[in-house]
C-alpha positions as CSV (number, residue, x, y, z in Angstrom):
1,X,4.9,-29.3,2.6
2,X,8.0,-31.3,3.2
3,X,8.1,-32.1,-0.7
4,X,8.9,-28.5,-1.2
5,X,11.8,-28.7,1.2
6,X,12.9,-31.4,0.0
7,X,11.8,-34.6,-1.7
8,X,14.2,-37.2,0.6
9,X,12.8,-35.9,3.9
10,X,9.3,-36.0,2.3
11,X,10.0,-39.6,1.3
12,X,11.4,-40.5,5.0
13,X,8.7,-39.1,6.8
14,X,5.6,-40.3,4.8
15,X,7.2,-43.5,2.9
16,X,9.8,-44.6,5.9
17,X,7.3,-43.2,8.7
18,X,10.9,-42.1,10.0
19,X,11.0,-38.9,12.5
20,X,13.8,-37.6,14.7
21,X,12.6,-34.1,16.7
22,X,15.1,-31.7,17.0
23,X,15.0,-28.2,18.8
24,X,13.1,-26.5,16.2
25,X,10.6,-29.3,15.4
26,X,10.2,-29.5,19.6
27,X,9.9,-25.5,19.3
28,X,7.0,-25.5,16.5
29,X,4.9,-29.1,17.8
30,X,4.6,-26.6,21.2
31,X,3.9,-24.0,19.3
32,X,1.3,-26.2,16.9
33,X,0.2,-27.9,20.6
34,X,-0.5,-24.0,22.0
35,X,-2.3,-22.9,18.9
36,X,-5.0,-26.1,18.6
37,X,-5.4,-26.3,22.6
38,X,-7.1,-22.3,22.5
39,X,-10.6,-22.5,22.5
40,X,-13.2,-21.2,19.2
41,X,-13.7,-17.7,20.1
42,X,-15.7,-14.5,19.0
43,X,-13.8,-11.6,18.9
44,X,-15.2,-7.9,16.6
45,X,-17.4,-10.3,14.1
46,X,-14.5,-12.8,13.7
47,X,-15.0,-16.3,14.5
48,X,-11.6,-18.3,15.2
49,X,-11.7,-22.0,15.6
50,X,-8.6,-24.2,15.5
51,X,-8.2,-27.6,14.3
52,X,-6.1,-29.5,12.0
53,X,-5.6,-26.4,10.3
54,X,-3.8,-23.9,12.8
55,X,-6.7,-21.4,13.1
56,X,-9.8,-20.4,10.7
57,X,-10.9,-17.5,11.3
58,X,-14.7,-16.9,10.0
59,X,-15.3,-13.7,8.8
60,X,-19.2,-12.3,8.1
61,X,-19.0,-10.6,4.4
62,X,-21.7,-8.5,3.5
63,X,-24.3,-11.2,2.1
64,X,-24.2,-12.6,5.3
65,X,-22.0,-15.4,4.1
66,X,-19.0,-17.0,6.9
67,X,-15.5,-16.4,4.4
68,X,-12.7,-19.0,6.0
69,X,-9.5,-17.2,6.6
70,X,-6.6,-19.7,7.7
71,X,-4.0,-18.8,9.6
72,X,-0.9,-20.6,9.9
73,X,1.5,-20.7,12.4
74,X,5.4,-21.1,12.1
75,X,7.9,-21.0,15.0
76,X,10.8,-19.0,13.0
77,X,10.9,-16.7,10.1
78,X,9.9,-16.3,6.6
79,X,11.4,-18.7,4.2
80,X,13.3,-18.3,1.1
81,X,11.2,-21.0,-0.4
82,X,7.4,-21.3,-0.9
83,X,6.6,-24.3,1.1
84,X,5.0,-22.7,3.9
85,X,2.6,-20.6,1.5
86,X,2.1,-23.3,-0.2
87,X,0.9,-25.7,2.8
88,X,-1.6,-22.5,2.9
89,X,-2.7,-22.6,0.1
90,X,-3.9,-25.8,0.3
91,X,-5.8,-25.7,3.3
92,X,-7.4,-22.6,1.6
93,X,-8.7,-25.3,-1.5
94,X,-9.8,-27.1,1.3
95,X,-11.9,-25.2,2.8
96,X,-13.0,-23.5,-0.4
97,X,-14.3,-27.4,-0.9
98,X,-15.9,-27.6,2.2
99,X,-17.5,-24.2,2.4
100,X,-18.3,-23.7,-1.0
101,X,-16.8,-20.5,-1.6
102,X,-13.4,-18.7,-2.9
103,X,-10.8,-17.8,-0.4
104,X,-8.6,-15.3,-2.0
105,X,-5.9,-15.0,1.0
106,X,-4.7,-16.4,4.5
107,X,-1.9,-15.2,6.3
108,X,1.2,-17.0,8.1
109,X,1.8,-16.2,11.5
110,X,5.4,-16.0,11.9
111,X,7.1,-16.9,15.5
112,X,10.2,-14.4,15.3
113,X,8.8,-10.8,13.9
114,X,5.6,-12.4,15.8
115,X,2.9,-10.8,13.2
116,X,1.8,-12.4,10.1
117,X,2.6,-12.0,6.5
118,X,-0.3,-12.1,4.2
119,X,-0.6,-14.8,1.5
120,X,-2.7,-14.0,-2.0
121,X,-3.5,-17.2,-3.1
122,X,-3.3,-15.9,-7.1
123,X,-3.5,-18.4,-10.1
124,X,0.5,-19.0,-9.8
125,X,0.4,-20.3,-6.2
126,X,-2.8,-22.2,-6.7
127,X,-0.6,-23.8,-9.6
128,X,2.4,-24.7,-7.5
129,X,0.3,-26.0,-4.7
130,X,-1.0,-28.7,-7.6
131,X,2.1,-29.1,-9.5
132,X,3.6,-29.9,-5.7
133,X,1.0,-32.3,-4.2
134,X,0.6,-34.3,-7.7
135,X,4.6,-34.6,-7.4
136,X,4.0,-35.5,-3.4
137,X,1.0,-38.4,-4.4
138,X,4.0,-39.7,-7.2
139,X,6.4,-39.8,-4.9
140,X,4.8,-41.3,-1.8
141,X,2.8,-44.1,-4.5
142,X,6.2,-45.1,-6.1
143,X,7.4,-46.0,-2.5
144,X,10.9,-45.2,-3.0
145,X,13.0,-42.5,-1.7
146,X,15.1,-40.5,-3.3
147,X,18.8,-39.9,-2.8
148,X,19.8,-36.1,-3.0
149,X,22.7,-34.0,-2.8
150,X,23.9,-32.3,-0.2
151,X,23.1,-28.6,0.8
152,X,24.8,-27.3,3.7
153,X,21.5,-24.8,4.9
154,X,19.0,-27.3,4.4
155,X,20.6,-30.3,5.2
156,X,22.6,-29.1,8.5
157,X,19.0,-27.6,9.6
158,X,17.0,-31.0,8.9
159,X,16.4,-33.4,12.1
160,X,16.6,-35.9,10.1
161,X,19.8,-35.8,9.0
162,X,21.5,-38.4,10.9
163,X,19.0,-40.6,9.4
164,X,19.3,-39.0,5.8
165,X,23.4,-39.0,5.9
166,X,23.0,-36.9,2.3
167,X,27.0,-36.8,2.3
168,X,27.1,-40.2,2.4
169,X,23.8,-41.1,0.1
170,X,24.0,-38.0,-2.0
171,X,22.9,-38.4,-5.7
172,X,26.4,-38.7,-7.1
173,X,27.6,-41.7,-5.2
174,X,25.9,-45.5,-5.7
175,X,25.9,-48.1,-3.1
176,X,29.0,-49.5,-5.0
177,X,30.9,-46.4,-4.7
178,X,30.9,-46.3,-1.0
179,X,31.5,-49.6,-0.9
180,X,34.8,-49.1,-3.1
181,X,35.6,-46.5,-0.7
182,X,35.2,-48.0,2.6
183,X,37.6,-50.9,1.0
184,X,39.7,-48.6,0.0
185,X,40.2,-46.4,3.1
């Protein structure tokens, strides 16, 4: 949910089709690459296929009904924002729409501590997984991207920053502003 992270990147990736792969984006399309090349598998009454989600795991309940259970997978560590549950939680509305039934958690399978966290997907996530891809749909239908500030940890951590420049395009300073400075300097 690039949105999440932030709305520019989202905007240059899905608006600007631009994309610049640094190590960590190398690190997790491996990673991704890994997970969706393992074969479906059967494994104590668990069914695990892999697809565009990471891995759905298919667990018998008691009426004899397959429950989806996606599992994501992340190259680093938890985050201190919600965008990773949040890309969970809407594969979970997915498959609750394909499979006709309620999904109450999926985990995230985190690269560093290499186990997962578990994600409840209450009434306030399902919320914030709306509010975020309505704002996504707005954003990416308007067809303009935004300029934003810059944020040292985000920004310096983004592969696309040469491409962003947020020190240079940040939301304080117009087109005519760096032009007055670039005369002036």
């Amino acid at each position: 949910m690039h949105y999440l992270y932030c709305p520019r990147q989202c905007a240059l990736i899905h608006i600007e089709q631009a994309w610049v792969e640094n190590t960590a984006t190398a690190e997790g399309r491996v990673a991704h690459e890994r997970v969706h090349a393992a074969e479906s598998e059967m494994q104590r009454g668990v069914r695990t296929v892999t697809g565009i989600s990471d891995v759905v795991e298919l667990h018998r309940a008691a009426d004899g009904v397959w429950r989806p259970f996606p599992v994501e997978h992340k190259r680093g560590r938890p985050k201190a924002h919600r965008a990773d549950e949040v890309q969970l939680c809407a594969q979970a509305m997915a498959l609750e729409e394909m499979f006709k039934v309620e999904i109450a958690a999926g985990a995230l399978f985190y690269g560093q501590p290499r186990r997962r966290t578990a994600v409840c997907f209450d009434p306030a996530l399902r919320a914030l997984t709306q509010e975020v891809a309505a704002a996504t749909d707005a954003l990416i239908s308007c067809g303009r991207t935004p300029r934003m500030g810059y944020e040292k940890k985000r920004c310096d951590g983004c592969s696309l920053i040469e491409l962003c420049r947020p020190q240079t395009t940040g939301a304080e300073r117009s087109v005519a502003t760096w032009f007055e400075a670039q005369i002036d300097a």
